[in-house]
C-alpha positions in Angstrom: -71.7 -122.0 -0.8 -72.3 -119.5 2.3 -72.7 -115.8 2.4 -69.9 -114.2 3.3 -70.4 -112.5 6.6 -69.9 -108.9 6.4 -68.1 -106.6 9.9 -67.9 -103.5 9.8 -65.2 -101.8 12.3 -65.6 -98.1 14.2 -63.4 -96.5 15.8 -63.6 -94.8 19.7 -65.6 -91.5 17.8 -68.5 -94.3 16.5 -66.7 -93.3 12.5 -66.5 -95.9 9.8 -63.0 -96.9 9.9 -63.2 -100.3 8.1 -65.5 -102.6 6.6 -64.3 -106.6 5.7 -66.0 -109.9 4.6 -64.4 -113.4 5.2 -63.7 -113.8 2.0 -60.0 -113.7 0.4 -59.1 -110.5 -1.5 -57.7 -107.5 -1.3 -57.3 -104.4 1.2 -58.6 -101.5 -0.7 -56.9 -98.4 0.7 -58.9 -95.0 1.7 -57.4 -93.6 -1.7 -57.0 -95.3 -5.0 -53.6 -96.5 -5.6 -51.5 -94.1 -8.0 -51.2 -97.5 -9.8 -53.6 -99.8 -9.9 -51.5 -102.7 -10.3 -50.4 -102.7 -7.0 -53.6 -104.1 -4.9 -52.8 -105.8 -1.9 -53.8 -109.2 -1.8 -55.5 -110.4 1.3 -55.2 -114.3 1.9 -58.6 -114.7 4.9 -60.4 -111.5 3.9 -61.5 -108.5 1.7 -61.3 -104.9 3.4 -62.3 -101.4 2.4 -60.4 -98.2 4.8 -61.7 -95.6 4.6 -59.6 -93.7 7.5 -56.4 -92.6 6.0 -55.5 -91.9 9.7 -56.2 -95.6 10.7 -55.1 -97.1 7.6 -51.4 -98.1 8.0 -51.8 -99.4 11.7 -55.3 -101.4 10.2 -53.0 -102.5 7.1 -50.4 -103.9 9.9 -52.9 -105.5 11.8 -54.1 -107.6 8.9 -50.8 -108.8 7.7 -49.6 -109.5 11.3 -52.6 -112.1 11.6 -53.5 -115.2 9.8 -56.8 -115.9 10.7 -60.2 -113.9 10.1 -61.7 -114.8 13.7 -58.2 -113.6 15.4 -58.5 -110.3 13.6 -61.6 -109.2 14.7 -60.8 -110.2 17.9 -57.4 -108.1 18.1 -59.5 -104.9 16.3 -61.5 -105.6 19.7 -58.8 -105.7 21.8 -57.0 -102.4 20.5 -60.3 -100.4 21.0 -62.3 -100.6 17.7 -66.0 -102.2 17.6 -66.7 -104.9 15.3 -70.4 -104.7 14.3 -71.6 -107.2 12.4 -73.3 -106.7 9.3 -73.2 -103.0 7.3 -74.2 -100.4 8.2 -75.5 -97.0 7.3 -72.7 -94.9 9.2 -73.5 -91.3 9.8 -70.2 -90.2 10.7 -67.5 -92.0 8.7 -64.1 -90.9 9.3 -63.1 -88.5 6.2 -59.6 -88.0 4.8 
């Protein structure tokens, strides 16, 4: 079996907005869910926000798309830069 290969999304101020792996999942919000029986199942990936700002437009995004390779490329195209690989942010974006 491959390694999943790992992105990890900034926003136009270089901050950690979003990190994913091809691997279906669940998109982990920026805060826990009051109830943790309520995860949001992800058929094509698994994604960590850590933006609260960025989080309902990213959580859009992913459900408006069915494909892994056509969501990075419309993060791309709305001004986000997909780095692959994870990495050691200094400046991720803070509640």
């Amino acid at each position: 079996m491959d390694e999943p290969r790992v992105y990890s999304v900034l926003d136009r101020e270089a901050r950690l907005v979003l990190s994913l792996t091809d691997e279906p999942g669940h998109f982990h919000l920026s805060r826990p869910p009051e109830d943790p029986s309520t995860l949001i199942e992800c058929s094509y990936a698994t994604l960590q926000c850590y933006d609260a700002r960025s989080e309902a437009e990213l959580l859009r995004l992913v459900f408006q798309i069915q494909d892994f390779e056509e969501l990075l490329e419309n993060l791309k195209a709305r001004g986000y830069r997909v780095i692959e690989g994870q990495i050691q942010a200094s400046k991720i974006a803070r509640l």
